[in-house]
C-alpha positions in Angstrom: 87.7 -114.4 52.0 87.4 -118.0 53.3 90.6 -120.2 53.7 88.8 -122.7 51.1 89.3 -120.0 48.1 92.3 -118.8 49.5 94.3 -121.8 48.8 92.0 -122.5 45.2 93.6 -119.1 44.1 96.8 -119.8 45.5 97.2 -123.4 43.5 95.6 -121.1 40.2 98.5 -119.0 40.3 101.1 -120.4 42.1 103.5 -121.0 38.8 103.5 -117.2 39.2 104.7 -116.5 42.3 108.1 -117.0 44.0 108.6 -119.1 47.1 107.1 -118.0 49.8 105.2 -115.3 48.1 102.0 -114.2 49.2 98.5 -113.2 47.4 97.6 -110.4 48.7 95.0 -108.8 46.2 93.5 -110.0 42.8 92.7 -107.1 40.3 90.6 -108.2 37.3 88.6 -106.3 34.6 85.0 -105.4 36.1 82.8 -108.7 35.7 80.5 -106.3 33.3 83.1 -106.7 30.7 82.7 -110.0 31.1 78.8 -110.4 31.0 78.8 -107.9 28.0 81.2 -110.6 26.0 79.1 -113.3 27.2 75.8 -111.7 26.2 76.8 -111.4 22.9 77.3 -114.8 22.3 74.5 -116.2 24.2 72.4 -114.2 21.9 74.1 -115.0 18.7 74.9 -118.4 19.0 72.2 -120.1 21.9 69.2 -117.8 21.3 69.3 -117.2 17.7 69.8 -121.2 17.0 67.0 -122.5 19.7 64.5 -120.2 17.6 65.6 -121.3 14.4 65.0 -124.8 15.8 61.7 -123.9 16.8 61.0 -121.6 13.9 62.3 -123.9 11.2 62.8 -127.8 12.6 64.8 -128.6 9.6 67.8 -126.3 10.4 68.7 -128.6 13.7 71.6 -130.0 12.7 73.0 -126.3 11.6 71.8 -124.9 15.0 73.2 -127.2 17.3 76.7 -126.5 15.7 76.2 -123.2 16.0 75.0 -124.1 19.9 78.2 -126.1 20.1 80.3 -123.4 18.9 78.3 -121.0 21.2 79.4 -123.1 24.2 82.6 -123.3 23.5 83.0 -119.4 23.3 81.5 -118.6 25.9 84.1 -121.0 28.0 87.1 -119.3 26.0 85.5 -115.6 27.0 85.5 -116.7 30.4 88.7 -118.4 30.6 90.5 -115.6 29.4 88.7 -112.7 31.5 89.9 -115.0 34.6 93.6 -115.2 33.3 93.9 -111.4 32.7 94.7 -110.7 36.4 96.7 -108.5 38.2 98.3 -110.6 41.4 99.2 -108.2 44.3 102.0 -109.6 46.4 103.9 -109.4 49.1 107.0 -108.8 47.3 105.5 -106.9 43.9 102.8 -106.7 41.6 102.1 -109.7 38.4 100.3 -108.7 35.6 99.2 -111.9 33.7 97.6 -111.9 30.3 96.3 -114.9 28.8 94.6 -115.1 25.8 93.3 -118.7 24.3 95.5 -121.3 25.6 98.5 -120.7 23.8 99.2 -117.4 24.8 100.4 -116.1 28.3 102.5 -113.3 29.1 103.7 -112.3 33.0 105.2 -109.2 33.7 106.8 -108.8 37.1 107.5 -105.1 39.0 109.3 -105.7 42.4 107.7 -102.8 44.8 111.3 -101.8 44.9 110.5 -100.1 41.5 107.5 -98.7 41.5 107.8 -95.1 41.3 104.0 -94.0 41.1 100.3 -95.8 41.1 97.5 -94.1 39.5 93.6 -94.5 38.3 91.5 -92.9 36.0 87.4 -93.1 36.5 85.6 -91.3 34.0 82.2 -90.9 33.4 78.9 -91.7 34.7 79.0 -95.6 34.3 82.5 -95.7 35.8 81.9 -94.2 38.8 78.2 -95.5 39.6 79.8 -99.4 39.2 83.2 -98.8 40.5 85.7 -99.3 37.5 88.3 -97.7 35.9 91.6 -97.8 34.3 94.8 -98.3 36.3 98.3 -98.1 35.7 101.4 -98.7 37.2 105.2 -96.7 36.9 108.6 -97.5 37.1 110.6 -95.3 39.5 112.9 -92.5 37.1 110.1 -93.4 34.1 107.0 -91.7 34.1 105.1 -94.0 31.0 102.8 -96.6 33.1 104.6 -100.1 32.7 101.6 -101.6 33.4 98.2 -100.8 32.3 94.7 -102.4 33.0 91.6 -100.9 31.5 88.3 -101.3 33.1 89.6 -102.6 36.3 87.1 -103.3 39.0 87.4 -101.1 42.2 90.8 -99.4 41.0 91.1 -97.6 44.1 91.5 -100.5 46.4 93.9 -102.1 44.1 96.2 -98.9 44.5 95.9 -98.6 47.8 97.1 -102.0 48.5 100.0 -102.1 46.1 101.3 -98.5 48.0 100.2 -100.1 51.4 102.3 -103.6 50.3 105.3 -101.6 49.3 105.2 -99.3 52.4 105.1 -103.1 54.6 108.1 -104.3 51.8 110.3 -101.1 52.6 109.7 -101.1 56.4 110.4 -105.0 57.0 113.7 -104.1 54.4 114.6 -101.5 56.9 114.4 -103.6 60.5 116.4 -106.3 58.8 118.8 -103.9 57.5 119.0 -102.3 61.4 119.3 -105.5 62.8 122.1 -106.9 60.7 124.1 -103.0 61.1 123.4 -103.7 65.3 124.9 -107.5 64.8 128.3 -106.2 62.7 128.6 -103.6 65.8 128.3 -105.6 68.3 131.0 -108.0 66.8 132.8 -105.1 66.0 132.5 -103.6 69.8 133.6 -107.2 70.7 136.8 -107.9 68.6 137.9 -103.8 69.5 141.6 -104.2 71.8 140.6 -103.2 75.7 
């Protein structure tokens, strides 16, 4: 991905990550849920009114509301199928779900918790377009804390969270080595001859 989108995303989410946290994966619901939303309301409320217009002149006023209001949820339907996101970190995984404007709820898991990432892809459509649900568990818990249906390319998303974690773990180990070899050596050091 170019650096020009990396930094859009990282100023999109960035009241959702920590300092110094890095995006390292965006999951989102497959962009067919999206265009099936949107197609409905192109059809009900752009279509329908443009030949009612041409149909019946008179009905113009009524239409263009109804093109108005078509316009406006179609920017809602998008809106919202960009805030349901799953951010994959360096340091854990955020599920975000926005609805509207009013309505946003985060839910963190540190990679230090995760006790198991799965996928389910079933059935014909699923597989041919690469979506499926996805769900994440908390370590000692086996319900999935985290669920997102219809997500696009599931399998990558759970490889990177397990590759992520395994990065998280090993760095938590060298540092942890490192600071055992300095109180040794200062403990080698202050030892009577």
């Amino acid at each position: 991905m170019s650096k020009y989108f990396t930094k859009i995303r990282g100023k999109v989410f960035k009241e959702y990550l920590e300092k110094g946290e890095r995006i390292r994966y965006i999951l989102r619901q497959h962009p067919a849920m999206l265009v099936g939303r949107l197609s409905k309301n192109i059809v009900l409320f752009i279509v329908f009114p443009i030949l009612l217009i041409l149909a019946f002149p008179i009905t113009a006023p009524f239409a263009a509301v109804l093109i108005l209001w078509g316009l406006w949820r179609i920017l809602i339907e998008s809106m919202n199928w960009y805030g349901r996101a799953w951010i994959i970190t360096d340091l854990g995984v955020v599920c975000i779900s926005s609805t509207l404007f009013f309505r946003v709820r985060s839910t963190r898991i540190e990679y230090q918790v995760i006790g198991g990432v799965s996928y389910d892809i079933r059935g014909f459509t699923r597989t041919i377009f690469n979506y499926g649900d996805i769900y994440v568990s908390k370590m000692g818990s086996g319900d999935p804390v985290i669920p997102m249906e219809n997500a696009y390319r599931p399998q990558e998303a759970e490889s990177m969270i397990l590759r992520c974690q395994r990065e998280l773990i090993q760095k938590q180990y060298r540092d942890e080595h490192k600071e055992l070899k300095k109180i040794l050596v200062r403990l080698v050091d202050a030892a009577p001859a």
